[in-house]
C-alpha positions as a printed Julia matrix, in Angstrom:
259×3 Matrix{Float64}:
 14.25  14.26  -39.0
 13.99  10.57  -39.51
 15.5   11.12  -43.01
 18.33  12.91  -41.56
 18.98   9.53  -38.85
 18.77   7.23  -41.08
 20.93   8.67  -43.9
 23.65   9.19  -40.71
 22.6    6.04  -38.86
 26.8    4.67  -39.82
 27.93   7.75  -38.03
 25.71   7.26  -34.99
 26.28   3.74  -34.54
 30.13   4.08  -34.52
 29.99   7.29  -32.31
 28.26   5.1   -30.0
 31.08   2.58  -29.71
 33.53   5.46  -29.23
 31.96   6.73  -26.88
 31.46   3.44  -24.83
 35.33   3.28  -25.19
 36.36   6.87  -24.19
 33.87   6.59  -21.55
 35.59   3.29  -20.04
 38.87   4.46  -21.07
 38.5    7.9   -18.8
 37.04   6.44  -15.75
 39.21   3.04  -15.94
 42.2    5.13  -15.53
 41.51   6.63  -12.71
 40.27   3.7   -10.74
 43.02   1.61  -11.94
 45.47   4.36  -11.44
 44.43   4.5    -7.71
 44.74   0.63   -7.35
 48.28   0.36   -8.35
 49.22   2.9    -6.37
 49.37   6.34   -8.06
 49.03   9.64   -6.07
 45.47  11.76   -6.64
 48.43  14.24   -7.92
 49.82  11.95  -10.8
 46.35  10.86  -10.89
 45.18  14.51  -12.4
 48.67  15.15  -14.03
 47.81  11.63  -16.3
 44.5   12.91  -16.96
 45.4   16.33  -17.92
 46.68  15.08  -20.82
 43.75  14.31  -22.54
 43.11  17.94  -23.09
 46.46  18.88  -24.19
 46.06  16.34  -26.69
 42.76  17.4   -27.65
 44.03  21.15  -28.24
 46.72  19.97  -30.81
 43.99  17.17  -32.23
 41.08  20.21  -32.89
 43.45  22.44  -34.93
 45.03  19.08  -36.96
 41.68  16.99  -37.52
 40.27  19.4   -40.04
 43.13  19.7   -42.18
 43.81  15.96  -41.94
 40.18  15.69  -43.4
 41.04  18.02  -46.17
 43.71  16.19  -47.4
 42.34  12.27  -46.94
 38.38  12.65  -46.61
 36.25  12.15  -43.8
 36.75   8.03  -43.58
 40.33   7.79  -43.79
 40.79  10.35  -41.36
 37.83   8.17  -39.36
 39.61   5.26  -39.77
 43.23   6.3   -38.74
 42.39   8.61  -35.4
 40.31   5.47  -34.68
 43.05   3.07  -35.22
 45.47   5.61  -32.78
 42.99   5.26  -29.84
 43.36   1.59  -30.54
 46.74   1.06  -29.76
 46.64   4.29  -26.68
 44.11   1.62  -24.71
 46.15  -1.44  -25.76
 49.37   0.39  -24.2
 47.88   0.64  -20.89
 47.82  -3.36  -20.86
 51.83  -3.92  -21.23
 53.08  -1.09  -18.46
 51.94   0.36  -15.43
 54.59   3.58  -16.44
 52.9    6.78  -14.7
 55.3    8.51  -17.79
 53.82   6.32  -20.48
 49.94   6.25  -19.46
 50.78  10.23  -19.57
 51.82   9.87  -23.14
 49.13   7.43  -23.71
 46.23  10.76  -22.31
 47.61  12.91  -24.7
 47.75  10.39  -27.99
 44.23   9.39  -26.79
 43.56  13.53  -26.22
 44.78  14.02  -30.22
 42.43  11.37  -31.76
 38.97  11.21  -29.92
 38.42  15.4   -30.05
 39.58  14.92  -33.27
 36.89  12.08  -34.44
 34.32  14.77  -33.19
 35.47  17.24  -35.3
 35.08  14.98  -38.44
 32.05  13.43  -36.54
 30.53  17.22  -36.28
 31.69  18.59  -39.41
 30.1   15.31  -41.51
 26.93  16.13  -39.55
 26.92  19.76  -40.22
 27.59  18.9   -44.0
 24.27  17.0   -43.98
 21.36  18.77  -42.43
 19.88  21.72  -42.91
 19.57  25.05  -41.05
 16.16  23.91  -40.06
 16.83  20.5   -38.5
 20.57  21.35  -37.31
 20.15  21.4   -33.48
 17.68  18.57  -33.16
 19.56  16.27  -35.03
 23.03  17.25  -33.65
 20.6   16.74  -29.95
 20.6   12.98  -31.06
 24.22  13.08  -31.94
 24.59  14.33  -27.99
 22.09  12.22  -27.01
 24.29   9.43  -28.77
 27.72  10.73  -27.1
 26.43  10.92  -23.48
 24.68   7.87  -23.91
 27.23   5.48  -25.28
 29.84   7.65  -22.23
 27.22   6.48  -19.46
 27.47   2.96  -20.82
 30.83   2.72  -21.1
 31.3    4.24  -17.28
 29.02   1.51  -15.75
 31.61  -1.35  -17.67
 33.77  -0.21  -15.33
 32.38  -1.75  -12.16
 32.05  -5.1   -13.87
 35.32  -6.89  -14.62
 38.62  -6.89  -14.42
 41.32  -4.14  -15.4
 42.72  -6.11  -18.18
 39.96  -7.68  -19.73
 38.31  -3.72  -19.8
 41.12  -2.28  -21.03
 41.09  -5.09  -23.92
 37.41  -4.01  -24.16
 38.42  -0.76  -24.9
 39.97  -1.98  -28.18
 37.6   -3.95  -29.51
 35.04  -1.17  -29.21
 37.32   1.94  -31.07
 37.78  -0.99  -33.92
 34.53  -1.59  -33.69
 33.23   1.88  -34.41
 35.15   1.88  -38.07
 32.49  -0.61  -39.51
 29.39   0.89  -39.75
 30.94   4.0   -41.1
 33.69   1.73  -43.9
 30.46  -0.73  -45.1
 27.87   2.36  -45.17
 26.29   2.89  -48.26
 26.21   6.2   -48.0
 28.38   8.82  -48.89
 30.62  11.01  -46.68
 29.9   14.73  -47.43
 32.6   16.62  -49.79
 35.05  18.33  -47.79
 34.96  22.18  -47.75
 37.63  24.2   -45.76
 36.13  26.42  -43.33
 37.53  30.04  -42.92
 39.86  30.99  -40.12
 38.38  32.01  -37.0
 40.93  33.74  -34.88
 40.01  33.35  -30.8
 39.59  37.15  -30.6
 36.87  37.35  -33.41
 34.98  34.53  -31.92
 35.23  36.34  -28.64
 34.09  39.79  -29.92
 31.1   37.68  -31.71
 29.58  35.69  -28.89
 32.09  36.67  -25.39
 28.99  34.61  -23.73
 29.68  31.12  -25.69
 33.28  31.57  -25.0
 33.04  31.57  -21.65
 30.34  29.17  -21.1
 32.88  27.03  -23.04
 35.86  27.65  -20.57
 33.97  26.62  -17.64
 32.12  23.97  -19.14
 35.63  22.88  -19.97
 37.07  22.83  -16.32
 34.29  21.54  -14.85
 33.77  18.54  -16.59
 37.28  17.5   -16.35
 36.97  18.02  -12.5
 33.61  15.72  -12.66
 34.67  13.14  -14.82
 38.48  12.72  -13.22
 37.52  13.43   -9.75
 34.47  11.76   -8.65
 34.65   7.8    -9.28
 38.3    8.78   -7.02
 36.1   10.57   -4.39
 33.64   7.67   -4.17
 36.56   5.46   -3.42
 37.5    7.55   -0.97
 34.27   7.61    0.59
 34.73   4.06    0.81
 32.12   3.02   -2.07
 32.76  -0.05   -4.3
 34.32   0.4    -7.65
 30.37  -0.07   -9.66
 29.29   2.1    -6.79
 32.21   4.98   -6.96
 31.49   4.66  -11.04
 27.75   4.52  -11.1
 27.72   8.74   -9.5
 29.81   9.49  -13.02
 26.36   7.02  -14.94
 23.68   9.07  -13.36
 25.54  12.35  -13.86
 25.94  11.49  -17.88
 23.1    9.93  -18.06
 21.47  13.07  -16.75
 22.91  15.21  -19.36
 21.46  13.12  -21.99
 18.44  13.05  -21.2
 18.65  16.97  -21.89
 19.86  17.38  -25.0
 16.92  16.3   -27.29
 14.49  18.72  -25.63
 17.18  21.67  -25.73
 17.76  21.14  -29.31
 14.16  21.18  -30.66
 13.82  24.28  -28.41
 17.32  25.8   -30.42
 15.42  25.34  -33.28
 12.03  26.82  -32.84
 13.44  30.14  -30.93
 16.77  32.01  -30.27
């Protein structure tokens, strides 16, 4: 197990910067979407487009990888984010911070993909869900983190944050000594296979799907509403993450000792 961190410790380190940025990036929106004066309606449409993005970004990723390698792919999804959270600086556009979601919805599902896959490529059968529970551990962390910026400074200066820490992420993984795994293209999994093969996972999935995205857009907006302070309204989304890390290590040596 310690092996397996510390022969990953590049991929950790910059999943934890990404993570600190989507994290800010998500909830910043939504408070500073509210501030300037957009409807809870345009509010959610804005948001929704992080998932569109991430539908087109999980089927692309994957072959990106298998043309370029793991880093390059790294390195230009990365560099996308980049310039999503820079665009929020220059316009207040409802339109453009729409387009903005679903560029920023393409490349940070699709840095988990490569993220997962490099993982995956590493460890064994034996050590898979406990080390993948650190890689969680890692995700929800660095998210938490990232959510609690958000009560502590100003929209512009976060936003400019947000930058730093996506270009941030590409050097650990660019000056790492080790390795990225050799890519191997998986086989096709239509939706109706995986459904016939685990109709349990797919449907945890689905809800797990819709409500997170209600949790994550909707509650810093209902703490406002409440009449909470902005590091009050954000610090409900910190516990709630931070909460869900704190789960994942145990869950994983358990997925790994019993079915």
């Amino acid at each position: 197990m310690i092996r397996a961190i510390r022969d990953n410790w590049a991929l950790f380190a910059g999943m934890a910067m990404l993570m600190m940025a989507n994290g800010l990036l998500a909830t910043l929106l939504s408070i500073r979407g509210s501030e300037i004066g957009f409807s809870e309606t345009m509010i959610g449409v804005m948001q929704a487009g992080y998932p569109v993005g991430a539908l087109i970004g999980c089927v692309i990723a994957p072959r990106l990888v298998e043309r370029v390698g793991h880093v390059r792919a790294f390195g230009a999804l990365a560099s996308l984010c980049s310039v999503a959270a820079v665009v929020h600086l220059v316009t207040d556009d409802a339109g453009t911070w729409t387009a903005m979601r679903v560029l920023a919805g393409f490349c940070f599902p699709g840095l988990y993909v490569i993220s997962e896959s490099w993982l995956n490529a590493k460890v064994s059968n034996a050590q898979r869900a406990a080390v993948l529970s650190i890689y969680f551990v890692v995700q929800t962390g660095g998210a938490a983190v990232g959510q609690a910026l958000v009560g502590f400074g100003d929209a512009t200066v976060l936003f400019a944050i947000t930058s730093v820490l996506i270009s941030l992420s590409l050097i650990p993984l660019l000056l790492s000594v080790k390795p990225a795994p050799d890519y191997v293209a998986p086989d096709r999994l239509p939706f109706a296979k995986l459904l016939a093969i685990s109709p349990t996972a797919v449907l945890g999935a689905g809800i797990n799907g819709v409500s997170q995205s209600a949790f994550y857009v909707a509650l810093s907006l209902y703490g406002l509403a409440l009449g909470k302070s902005v590091a009050e309204a954000t610090g409900l989304l910190v516990v709630g993450t931070l909460a869900g890390a704190a789960v994942q290590m145990p869950v994983g040596w358990l997925s790994d000792k019993m079915d």
